[in-house]
N, C-alpha and C positions, 0 to 999 in steps of 0.2 A: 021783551021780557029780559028779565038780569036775574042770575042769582040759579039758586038750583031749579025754578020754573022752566031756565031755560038749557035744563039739564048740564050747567055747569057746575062742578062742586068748587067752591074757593078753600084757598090752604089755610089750614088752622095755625096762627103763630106758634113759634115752638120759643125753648125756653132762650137764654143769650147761650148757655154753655150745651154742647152735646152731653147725655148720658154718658157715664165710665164704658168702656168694652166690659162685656163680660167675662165672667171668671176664665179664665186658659183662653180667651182669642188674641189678648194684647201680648206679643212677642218683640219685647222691643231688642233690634240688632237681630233678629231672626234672617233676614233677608239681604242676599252680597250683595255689592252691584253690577255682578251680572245678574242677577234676576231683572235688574230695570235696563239694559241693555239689549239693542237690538242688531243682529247682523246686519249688513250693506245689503244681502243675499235678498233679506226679509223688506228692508228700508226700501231698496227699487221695488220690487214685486209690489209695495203700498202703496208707492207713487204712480206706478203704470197702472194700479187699478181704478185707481178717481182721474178722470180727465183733468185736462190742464183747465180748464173752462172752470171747471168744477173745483178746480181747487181755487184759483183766481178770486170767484164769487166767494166762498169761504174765507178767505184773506180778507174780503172787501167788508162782508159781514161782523169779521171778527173787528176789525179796524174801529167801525162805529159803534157796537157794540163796548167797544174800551172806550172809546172816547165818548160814549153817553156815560157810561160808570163812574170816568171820571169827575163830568158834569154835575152827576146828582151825588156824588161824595161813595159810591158804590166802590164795590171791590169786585172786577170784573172775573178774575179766577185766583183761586175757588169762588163759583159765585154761589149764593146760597140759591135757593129754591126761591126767594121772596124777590129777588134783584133780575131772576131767570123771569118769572112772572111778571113785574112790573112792565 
């Protein structure tokens, strides 16, 4: 079975551009860069929590991942929903 038979729902294409933010969410320059900034403190603490193994395999995933993207003309990050699917 394919298709929602087989309790799968497939993604509805959306348009090429995103809708605007709505009224009062778009803050542009709202945000320093330390808001996108992470301590060393917090940075180790993230690494000691995923195994080395585990991070390795994520490397390895992401790797092919970019290099299939690039293959079928994709944009691997930001990827959209439709490129994450294929």
């Amino acid at each position: 079975m394919i298709g929602k038979e087989a309790g799968i729902t497939a993604l509805a294409p959306r348009d090429a551009a995103p809708p605007p933010a709505p009224e009062g969410l778009a803050h542009p320059g709202l945000h320093a860069a330390a808001d996108f900034a992470l301590s060393e403190a917090t940075r180790a603490a993230l690494t000691e929590a995923v195994p080395a193994s585990t991070r390795g395999a994520y490397a390895a995933d992401m790797a092919a991942f970019t290099a299939w993207c690039a293959g079928q003309g994709r944009t691997a990050l930001p990827a959209t929903a439709e490129t994450v699917t294929e």
